[in-house]
C-alpha positions in Angstrom: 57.5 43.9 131.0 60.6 42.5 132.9 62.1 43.5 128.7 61.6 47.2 128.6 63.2 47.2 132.5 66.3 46.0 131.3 66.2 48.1 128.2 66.2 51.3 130.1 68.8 49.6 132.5 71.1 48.8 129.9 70.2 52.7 127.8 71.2 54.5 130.6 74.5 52.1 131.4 75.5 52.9 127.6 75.8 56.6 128.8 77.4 56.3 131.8 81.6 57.6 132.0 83.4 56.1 134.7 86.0 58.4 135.7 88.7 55.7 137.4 90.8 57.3 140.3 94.2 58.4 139.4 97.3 56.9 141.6 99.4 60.3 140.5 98.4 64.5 139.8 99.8 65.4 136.3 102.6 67.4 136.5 101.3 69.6 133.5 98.5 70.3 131.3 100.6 68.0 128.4 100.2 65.5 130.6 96.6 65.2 132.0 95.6 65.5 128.2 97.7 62.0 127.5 96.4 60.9 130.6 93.1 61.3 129.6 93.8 60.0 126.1 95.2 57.2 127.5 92.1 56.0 130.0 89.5 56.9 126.9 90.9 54.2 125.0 90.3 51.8 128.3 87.2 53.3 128.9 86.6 53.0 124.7 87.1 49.0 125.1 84.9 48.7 128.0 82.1 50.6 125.9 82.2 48.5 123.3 81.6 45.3 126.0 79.1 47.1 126.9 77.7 47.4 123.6 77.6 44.2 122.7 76.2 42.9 126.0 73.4 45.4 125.1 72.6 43.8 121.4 72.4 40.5 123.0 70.1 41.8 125.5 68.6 43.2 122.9 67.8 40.6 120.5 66.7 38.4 123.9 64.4 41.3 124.8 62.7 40.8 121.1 62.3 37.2 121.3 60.8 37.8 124.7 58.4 40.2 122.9 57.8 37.8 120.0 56.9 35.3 122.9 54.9 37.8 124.7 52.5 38.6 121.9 52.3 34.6 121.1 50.8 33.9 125.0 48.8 37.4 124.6 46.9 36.0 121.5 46.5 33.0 123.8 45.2 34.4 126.4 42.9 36.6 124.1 41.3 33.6 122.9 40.6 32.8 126.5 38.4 35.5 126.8 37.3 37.6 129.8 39.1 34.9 132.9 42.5 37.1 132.0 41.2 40.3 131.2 41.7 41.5 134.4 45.2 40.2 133.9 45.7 42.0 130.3 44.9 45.1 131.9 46.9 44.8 134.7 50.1 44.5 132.4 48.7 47.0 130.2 49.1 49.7 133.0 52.5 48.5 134.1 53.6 49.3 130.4 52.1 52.6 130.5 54.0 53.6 133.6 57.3 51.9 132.1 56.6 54.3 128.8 56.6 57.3 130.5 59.2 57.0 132.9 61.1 55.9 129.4 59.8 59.4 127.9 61.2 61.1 130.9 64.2 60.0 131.1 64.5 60.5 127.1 63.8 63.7 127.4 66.8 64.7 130.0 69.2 63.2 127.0 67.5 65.5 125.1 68.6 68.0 127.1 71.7 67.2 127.2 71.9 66.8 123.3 70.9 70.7 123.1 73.4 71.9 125.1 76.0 69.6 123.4 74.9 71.2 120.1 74.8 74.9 121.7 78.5 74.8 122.9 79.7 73.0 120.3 78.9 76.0 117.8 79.8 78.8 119.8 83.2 76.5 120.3 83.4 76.4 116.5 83.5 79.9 115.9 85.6 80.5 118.4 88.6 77.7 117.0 87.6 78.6 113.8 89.5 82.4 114.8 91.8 81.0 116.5 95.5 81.3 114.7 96.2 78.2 116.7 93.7 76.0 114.1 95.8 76.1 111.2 98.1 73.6 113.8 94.3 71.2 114.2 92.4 71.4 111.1 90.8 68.3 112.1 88.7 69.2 114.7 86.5 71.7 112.8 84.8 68.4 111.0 84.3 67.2 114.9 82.6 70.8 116.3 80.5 70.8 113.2 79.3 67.4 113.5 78.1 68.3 117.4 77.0 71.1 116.6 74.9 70.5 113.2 73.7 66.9 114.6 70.4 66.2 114.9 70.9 62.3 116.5 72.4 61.9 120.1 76.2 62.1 120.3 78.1 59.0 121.0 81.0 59.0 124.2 83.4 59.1 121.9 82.3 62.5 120.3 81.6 63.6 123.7 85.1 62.5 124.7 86.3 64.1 121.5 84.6 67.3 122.5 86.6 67.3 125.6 89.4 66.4 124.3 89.4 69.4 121.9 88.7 71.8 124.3 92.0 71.0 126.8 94.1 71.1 123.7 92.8 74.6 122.6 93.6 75.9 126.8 97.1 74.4 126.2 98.4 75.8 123.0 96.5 79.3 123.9 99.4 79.4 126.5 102.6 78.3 124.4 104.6 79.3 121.9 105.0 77.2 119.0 106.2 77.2 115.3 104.5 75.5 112.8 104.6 75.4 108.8 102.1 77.6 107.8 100.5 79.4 104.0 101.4 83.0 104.4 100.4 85.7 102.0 102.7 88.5 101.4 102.3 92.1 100.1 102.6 91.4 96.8 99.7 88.5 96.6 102.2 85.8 96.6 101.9 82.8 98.6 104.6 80.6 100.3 104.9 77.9 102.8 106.8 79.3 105.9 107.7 78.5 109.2 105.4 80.6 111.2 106.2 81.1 115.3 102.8 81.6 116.8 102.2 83.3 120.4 99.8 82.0 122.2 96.5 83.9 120.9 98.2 87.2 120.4 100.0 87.6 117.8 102.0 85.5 115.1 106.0 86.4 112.9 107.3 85.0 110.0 110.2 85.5 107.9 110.6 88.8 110.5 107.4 89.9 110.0 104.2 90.5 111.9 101.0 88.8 110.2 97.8 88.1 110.8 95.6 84.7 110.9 92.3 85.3 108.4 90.2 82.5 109.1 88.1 82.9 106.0 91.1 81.5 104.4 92.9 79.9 106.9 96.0 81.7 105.7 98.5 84.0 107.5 99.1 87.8 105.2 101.5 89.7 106.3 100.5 93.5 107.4 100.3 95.7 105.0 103.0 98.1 106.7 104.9 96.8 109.4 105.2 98.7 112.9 108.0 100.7 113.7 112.0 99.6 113.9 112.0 99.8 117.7 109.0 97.1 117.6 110.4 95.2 114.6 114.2 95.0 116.1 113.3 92.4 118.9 111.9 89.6 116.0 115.1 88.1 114.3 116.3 87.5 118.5 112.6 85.1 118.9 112.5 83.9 116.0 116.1 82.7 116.6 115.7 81.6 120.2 115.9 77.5 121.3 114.4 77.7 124.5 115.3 80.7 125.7 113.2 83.9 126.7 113.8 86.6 124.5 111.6 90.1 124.7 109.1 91.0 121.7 106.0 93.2 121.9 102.8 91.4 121.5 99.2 92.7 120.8 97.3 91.9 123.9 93.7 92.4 122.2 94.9 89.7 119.8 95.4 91.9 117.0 93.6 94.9 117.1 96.4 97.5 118.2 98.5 96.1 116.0 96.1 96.8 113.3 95.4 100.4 114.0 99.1 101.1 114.4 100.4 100.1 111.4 97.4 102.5 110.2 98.7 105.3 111.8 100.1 107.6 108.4 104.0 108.0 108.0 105.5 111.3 108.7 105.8 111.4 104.6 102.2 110.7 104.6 101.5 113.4 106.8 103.4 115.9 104.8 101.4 115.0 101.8 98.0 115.8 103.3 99.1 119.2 103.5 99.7 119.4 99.5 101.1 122.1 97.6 101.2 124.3 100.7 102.9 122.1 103.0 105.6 122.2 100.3 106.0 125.6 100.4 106.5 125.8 103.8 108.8 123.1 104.1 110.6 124.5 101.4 110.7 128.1 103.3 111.7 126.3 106.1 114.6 124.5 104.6 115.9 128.1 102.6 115.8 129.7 106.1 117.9 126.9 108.4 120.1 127.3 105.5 120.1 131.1 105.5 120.4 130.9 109.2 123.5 128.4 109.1 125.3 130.5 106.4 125.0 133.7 108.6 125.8 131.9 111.6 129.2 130.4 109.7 130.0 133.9 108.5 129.3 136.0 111.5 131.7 133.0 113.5 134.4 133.4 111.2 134.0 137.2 111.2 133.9 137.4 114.9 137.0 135.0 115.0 138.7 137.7 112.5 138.2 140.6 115.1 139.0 138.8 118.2 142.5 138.1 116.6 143.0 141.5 115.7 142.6 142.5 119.5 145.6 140.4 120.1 147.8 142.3 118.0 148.6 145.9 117.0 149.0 145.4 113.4 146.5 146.2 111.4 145.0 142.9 109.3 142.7 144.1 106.8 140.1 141.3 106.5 137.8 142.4 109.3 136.1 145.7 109.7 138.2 145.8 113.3 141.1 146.1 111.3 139.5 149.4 109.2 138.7 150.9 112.5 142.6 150.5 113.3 143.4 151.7 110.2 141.7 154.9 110.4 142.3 155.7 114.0 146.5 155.3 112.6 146.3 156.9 109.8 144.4 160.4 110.8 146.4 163.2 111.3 146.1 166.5 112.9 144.5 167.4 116.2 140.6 166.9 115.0 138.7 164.8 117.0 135.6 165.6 115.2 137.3 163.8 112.1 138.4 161.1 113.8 135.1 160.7 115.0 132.9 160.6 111.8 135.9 158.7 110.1 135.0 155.9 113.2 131.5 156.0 112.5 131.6 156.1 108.1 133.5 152.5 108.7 131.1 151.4 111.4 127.6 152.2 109.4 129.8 150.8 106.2 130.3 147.4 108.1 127.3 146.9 110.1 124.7 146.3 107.2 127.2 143.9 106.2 127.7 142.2 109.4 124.1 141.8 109.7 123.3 141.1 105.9 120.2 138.2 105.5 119.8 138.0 108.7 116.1 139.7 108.3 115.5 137.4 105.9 115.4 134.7 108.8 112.8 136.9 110.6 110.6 136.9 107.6 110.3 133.5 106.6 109.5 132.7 110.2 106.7 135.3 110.3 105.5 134.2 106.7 105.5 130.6 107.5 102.3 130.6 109.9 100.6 133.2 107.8 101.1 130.1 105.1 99.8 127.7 106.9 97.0 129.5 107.6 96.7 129.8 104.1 96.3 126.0 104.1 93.7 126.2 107.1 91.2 128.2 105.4 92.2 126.1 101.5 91.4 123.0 103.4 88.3 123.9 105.4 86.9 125.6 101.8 87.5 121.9 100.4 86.1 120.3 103.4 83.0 123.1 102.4 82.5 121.8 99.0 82.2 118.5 100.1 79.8 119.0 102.6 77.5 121.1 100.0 78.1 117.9 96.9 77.7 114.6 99.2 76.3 115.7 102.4 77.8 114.9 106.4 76.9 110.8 106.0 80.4 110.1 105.1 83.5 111.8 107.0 85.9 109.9 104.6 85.0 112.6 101.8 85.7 115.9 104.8 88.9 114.3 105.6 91.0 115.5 102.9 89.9 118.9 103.7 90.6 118.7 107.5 93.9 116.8 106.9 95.4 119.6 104.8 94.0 122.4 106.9 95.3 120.7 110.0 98.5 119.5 108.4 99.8 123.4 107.1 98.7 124.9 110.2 100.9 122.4 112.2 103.5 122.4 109.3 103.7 126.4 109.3 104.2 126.5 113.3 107.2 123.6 112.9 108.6 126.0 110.4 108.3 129.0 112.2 109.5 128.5 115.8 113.1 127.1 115.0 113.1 129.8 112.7 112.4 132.1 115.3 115.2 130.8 117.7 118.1 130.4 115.1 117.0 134.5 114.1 117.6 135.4 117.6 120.8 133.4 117.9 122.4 135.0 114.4 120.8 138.4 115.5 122.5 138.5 119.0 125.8 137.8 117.3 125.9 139.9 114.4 124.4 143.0 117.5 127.4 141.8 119.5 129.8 142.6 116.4 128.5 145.7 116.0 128.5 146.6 119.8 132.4 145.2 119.5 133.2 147.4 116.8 131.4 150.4 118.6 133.4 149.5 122.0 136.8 149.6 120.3 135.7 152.5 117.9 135.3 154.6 121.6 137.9 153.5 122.9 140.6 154.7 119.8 138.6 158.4 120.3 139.1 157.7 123.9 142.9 157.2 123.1 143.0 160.1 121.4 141.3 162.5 123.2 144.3 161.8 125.9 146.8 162.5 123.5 145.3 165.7 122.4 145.3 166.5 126.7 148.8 165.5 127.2 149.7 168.1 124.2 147.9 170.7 125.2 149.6 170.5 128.9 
């Protein structure tokens, strides 16, 4: 019996991890992990003593039990004198059996939570972008956690191990050499600069970490310039702190930005449509700017002709000048309709396309909502051939009536503003020429007076 005592002494000194007391507190993460790498490998040696102390207990507690079984067929033969005895040491084994069982089954225990955290860490790493920097310890996690025999300290001690190395590099910034798949399906070995868990550049890119493959691909459309500009400057950095945007939900901003459609993209939804207006739009700024050019150069043409009393010819100021000097007699009647035949021959052509600008900003929403009701009549026809299980198939529809609607009211209200800009200087011509057109009748209504008296 005194056997199985020091068997269950020496089973649960086997599992037993002295921690020895530390003269000095690491400075840093870095450190307590060689620290602790260091005093496994001690505590590794002192194990293996251990061990072998154990099989030589061992193989003495088995010649003990060869011996015992020797004296209980002697004693058997005896007969009933040390029956009394038998039993007592049968009893004693019983107890010894189940306090063995016992204590078996708190290592059993132990072994399921091993194996429980040990998967969950798997998947975990196994996402990670940091593994492709420890592809290693995946054959460790799955050993723990597919095992069906108790782990040994050193997996134990492996375990641990693993686990302070993921809580380091989750906080540093490293570059490692790494596969990364571009656009076009090809595949290259490039330095990649990962960030903690966030997010991971190379080669001035953003990609993402697929552990199915455990491959970097680059994003199928990169984020915008402002984003992208702050990537050559970390990439390039030795030490340094240098700004750059990262993802902090590791990934999934990222990926529903770069989703977001292009303003090219958006002008396509609104199909043929959207075209039209644009194109509307673009013949009216042009319009506008052309009247605007003319109507400046034409004002500039009057406003010199105020300065001086000869008549210049190239501005319908000038024709007013003309007439007023060249009537004769004492009419003012004449003078008067001759003043207004050069206004009402000028004005139309002061104020020539500028309508035009007026319409194309009152047709442009009118086309839009020619869009609206095209695209909710496609969104319709959906509806009525596949059902409401899938939105994909409506979106077209609700794109492009949402798109020309937005697209015609774009159109429309600069068009609105550069109509009342040419407008309000092609009326402030006319009111010019009206101004000085009164004020030659004016002139000569005094001269007619100071005849007369």
């Amino acid at each position: 019996m005194k056997g199985f005592k020091s068997l269950a002494a020496a089973l649960l000194t086997a599992l037993v991890i002295a921690a020895p007391a530390q003269a000095d507190t690491p400075a840093s993460l870095a450190e307590l992990l060689k620290s602790v790498k260091a005093e496994s490998i001690v505590e590794s040696k002192e194990n293996k003593q251990r061990e072998a102390e154990f099989r030589s207990d061992r193989n003495q507690q088995a010649a003990l039990l060869k011996q015992a079984r020797a004296e209980l067929k002697v004693t058997t033969e005896r007969g009933e004198q040390l029956k009394a005895a038998f039993d007592d040491n049968d009893k004693q084994l019983t107890e010894l059996t189940d306090t063995l069982r016992q204590r078996s089954g708190t290592l059993g225990e132990m072994f399921g939570v091993v194996r429980q955290y040990a998967g969950e860490f798997k998947g975990l790493f196994a996402a990670s972008q940091n593994a492709v920097q420890f592809p290693e310890r995946n054959a460790l996690l799955t050993k723990l956690a597919e095992s069906k025999e108790l782990p040994s300290t050193q997996e134990l001690e492996g375990f641990w191990h693993t686990i302070l190395q993921q809580v380091i590099v989750s906080g540093n910034t490293t570059t490692t050499p790494a596969t990364v798949v571009y656009g076009e399906g090809k595949e290259a070995v490039s330095d990649v600069t990962i960030i903690g868990e966030f997010n991971a550049i190379a080669d001035g890119k953003y990609v993402t970490y697929v552990p199915q493959t455990g491959k970097f691909e680059e994003l199928s459309r990169q984020p915008t310039k402002n984003i992208m500009r702050n990537i050559p400057g970390f990439e390039a950095a030795n030490g340094s702190y240098e700004p750059l945007f990262i993802d902090p939900s590791r990934g999934v901003i990222l990926s529903l930005l770069v989703q977001s459609p292009t303003v090219q993209e958006r002008i396509d939804q609104g199909g043929i449509v959207g075209y039209v207006i644009l194109g509307m739009g673009a013949l009216g700024a042009l319009i506008a700017l052309f009247c605007f050019l003319r109507l400046t150069i034409i004002g500039a043409k009057m406003r010199k002709q105020t300065k001086t009393d000869k008549v210049l010819k190239d501005n319908p100021l000038g024709e007013i000048m003309e007439a007023y000097l060249g009537h004769k007699g004492d009419n003012l009647e004449d003078l008067e309709a001759k003043m207004d035949e050069v206004i009402l021959r000028n004005a139309p052509s002061i104020e020539r396309f500028v309508v035009s600008i007026k319409l194309f900003a009152s047709v442009a929403p009118l086309l839009g909502l020619l869009g609206t009701v095209m695209g909710m009549i496609g969104t319709f026809q959906a509806i009525t051939l596949f059902g409401t299980g899938d939105p994909k198939l409506m979106a077209g529809g609700i794109s492009e009536a949402l798109v020309t609607t937005m697209l015609g009211l774009v159109v429309a209200i600069p068009l609105l503003f550069c109509y009342t800009l040419v407008h309000s200087k092609s009326r402030r011509l006319v009111q010019m020429l009206e101004e000085q057109s009164a004020g030659f009748i004016a002139r000569y209504q005094e001269k007619l007076h100071a005849a007369d008296s």
